[in-house]
N, C-alpha and C positions, 0 to 999 in steps of 0.2 A: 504494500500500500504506500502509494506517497502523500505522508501529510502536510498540508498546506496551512498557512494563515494569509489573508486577504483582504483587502481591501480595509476595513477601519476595524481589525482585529476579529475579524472572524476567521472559523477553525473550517477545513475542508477536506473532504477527502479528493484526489484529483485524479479521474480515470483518463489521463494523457489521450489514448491511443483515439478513444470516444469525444474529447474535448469537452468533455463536463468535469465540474465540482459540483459536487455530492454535497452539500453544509451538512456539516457536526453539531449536534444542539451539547456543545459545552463551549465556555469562556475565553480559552486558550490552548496551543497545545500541551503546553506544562500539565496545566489538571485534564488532559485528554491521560497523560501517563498516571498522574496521580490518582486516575480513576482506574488505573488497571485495563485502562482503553473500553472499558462498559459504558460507553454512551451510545445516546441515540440518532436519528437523522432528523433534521427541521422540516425535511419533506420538501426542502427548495434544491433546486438545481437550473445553476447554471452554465453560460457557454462558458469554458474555460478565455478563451476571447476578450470575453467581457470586463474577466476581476483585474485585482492589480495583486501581486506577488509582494508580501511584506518578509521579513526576516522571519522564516519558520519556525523561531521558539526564542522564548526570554528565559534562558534556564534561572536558577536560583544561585546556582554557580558555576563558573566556566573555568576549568582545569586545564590550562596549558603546558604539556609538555614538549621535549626538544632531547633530538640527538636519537633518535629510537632508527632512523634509516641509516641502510650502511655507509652508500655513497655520499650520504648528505655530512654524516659524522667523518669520511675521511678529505672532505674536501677540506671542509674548516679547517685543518690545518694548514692551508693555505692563507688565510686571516689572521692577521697581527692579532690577534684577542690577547690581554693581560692575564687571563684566566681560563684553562677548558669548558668545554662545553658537555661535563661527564653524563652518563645516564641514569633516568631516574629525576632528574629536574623536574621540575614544578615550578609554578606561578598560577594566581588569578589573575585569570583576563578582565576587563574593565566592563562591564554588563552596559555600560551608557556608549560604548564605540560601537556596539553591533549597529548594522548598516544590512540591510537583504538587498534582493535581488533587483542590479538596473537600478539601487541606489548610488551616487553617486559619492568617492572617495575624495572628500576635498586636500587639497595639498597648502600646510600651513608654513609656505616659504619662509615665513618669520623664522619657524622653529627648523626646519632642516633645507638639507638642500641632499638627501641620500634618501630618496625611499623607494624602496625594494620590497617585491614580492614574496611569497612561499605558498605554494599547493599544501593541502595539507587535510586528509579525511579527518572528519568530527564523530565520537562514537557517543552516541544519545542512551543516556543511563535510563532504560525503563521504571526504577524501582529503587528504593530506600536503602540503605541497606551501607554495613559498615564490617571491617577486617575480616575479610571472609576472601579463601583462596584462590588461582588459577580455575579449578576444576567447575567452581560453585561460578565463577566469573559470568560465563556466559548467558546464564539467566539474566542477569541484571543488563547485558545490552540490549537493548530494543531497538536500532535503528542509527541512521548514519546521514552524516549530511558533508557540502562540502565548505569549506572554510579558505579565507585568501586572508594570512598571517602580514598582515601588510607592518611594514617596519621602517623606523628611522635611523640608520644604521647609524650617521654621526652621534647621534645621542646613544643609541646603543655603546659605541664603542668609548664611549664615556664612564655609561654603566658599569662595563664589564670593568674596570678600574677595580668595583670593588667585587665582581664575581655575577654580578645578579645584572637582569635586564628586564624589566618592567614598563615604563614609562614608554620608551622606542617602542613597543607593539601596543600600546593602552590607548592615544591618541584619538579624539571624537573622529567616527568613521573608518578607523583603522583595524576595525572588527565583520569586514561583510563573511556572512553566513546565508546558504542558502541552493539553491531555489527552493527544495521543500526536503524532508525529512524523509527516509523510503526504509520499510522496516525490515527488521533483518528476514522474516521470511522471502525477500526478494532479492536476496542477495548472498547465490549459491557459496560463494567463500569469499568469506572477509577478506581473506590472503593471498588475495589474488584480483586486483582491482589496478589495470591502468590508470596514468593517471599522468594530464599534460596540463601546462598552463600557457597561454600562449597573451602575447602585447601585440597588438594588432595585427593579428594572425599572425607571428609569427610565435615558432616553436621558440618559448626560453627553457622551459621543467619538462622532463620527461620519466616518468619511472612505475613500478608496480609497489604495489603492497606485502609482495613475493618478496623485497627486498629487505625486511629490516630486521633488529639485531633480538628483536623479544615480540612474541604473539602480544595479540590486543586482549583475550583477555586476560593476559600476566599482567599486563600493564594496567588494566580496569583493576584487577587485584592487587595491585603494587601499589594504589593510591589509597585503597579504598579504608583505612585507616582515618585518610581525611574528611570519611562520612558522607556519603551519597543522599541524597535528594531525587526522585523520582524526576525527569525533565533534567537533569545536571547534562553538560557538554567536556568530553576529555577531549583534546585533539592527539594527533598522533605523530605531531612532526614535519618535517617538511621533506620533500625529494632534492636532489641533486639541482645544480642550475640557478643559484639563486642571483641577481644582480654584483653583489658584492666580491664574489670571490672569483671573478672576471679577470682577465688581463685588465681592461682598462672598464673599471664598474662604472662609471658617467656615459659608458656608451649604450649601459643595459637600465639605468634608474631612471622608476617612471617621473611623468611629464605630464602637466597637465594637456589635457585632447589624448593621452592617451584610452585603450578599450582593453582591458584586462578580460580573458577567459579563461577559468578554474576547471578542469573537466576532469571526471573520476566517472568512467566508465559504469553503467550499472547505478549509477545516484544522481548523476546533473552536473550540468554546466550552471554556474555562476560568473554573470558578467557581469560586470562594474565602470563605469568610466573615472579617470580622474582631472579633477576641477582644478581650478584656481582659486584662491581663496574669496578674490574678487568676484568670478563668475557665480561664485556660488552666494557671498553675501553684498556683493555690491559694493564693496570698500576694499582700503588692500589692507594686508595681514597683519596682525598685529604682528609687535616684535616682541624676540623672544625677552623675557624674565630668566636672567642669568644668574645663575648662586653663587 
């Protein structure tokens, strides 16, 4: 099933192939999981056509981790970093940057002048639930979405000074998720999921799910300490390719006019464009607040 949310917060189930949304008579898709998915239909249907594709889910909290692909963990060494990027990392993501789908990434020139991409599949926590192992893991995924890690590497590599990186990925808009949520019954193996990113059609990330250094659910079970929340978002990292660790990164960091596309085989494409701060508010950016 792929679940949606639309137009001014409503929940939908979306039969692609047929062009319809199915309406859900619940509030959100968070309490679609925190119901165990037992809800009913509003009996409306429309043309898929018609809605507008919002961000498919506000989790309660977004767990981001880093370093879990192979190729991605040995490029970095390619990058001055002050500090590795070991596995097993954590951070929350910033719940107020999510951005969905053909929402627009604004670019705040004030604050950077390096920002760079990451592909990166999102696994949707069906169910509550806290330190419990690999084996028991898989119950608690319900579904998968795709995710574009959008980052400010200068500020990053500021971060990394003392080890942590936060702020560089937390930035308003610098969280799009999306097109809609597809549950794990539609998705013969988690581990095994193409997946490219491409800047105006062109190929930049290329890679599979086949590639990384610990199953998802070790990794759902390697957090889960941190207490799960039914609707929670873990991500799983990024692929090979990202702007930064380029012969010359300025040739690959996006630009406002550019069209970002996120695509994981089996789950959606998520497209994004990136703005100016102007086009988007009408004034120019503020400048940064320096410490």
């Amino acid at each position: 099933m792929k679940l949606i949310t639309f137009d001014e917060g409503r929940v939908g189930r979306l039969e692609l192939e047929e062009g319809v949304v199915i309406e859900l008579d619940v509030p959100s898709t968070r309490e679609y999981f925190e119901r165990g998915g037992k809800v009913g239909e509003t009996g409306e249907r429309l043309r898929y056509e018609d809605v507008t594709l919002r961000a498919p889910i506000r989790p309660k909290k977004f767990f981001h981790t880093a370093g879990n692909f192979i190729d991605h963990h040995n490029e970095l060494t390619a990058v001055d970093w002050s500090h590795p990027v070991h596995k097993g990392i954590v951070f929350f993501q910033n719940l107020d940057a999510i951005i969905g789908p053909d929402d627009d990434i604004v670019y705040p020139e004030g604050l950077t002048k390096e920002l760079d991409y990451e592909l990166e599949l999102a696994i949707v926590i069906g169910k509550s639930g806290k330190f419990f192992g690999p084996d028991e893991a898989e119950d608690y995924i319900a579904g998968f979405t795709v995710f574009n890690d959008i980052t400010a590497r200068d500020i990053q590599r500021k971060e990394m000074e003392s080890g942590v990186f936060s702020f560089s990925k937390g930035i308003d808009t610098f969280c799009p998720i999306g097109p809609w949520m597809v549950t794990k019954d539609e998705v013969p193996d988690m581990h095994n999921l193409p997946m490219e990113l491409r800047v105006n059609g062109e190929v930049r990330q290329q890679g599979n799910t086949n590639k990384t250094r610990i199953t998802w659910p070790h990794l759902v079970a390697y957090h889960s300490p941190q207490v799960y929340s039914a609707g929670d978002l873990i991500t799983t990292g990024t692929i090979s390719g990202v702007a930064a660790v380029q012969p010359n990164p300025f040739d690959f960091y996006l630009q406002p006019g550019d069209v970002v596309e996120a695509e994981i085989k089996g789950i959606g494409t998520l497209r994004n464009k990136v703005v100016s701060w102007e086009e988007a508010y009408g004034e120019p950016a503020p400048k940064r607040v320096d410490w």
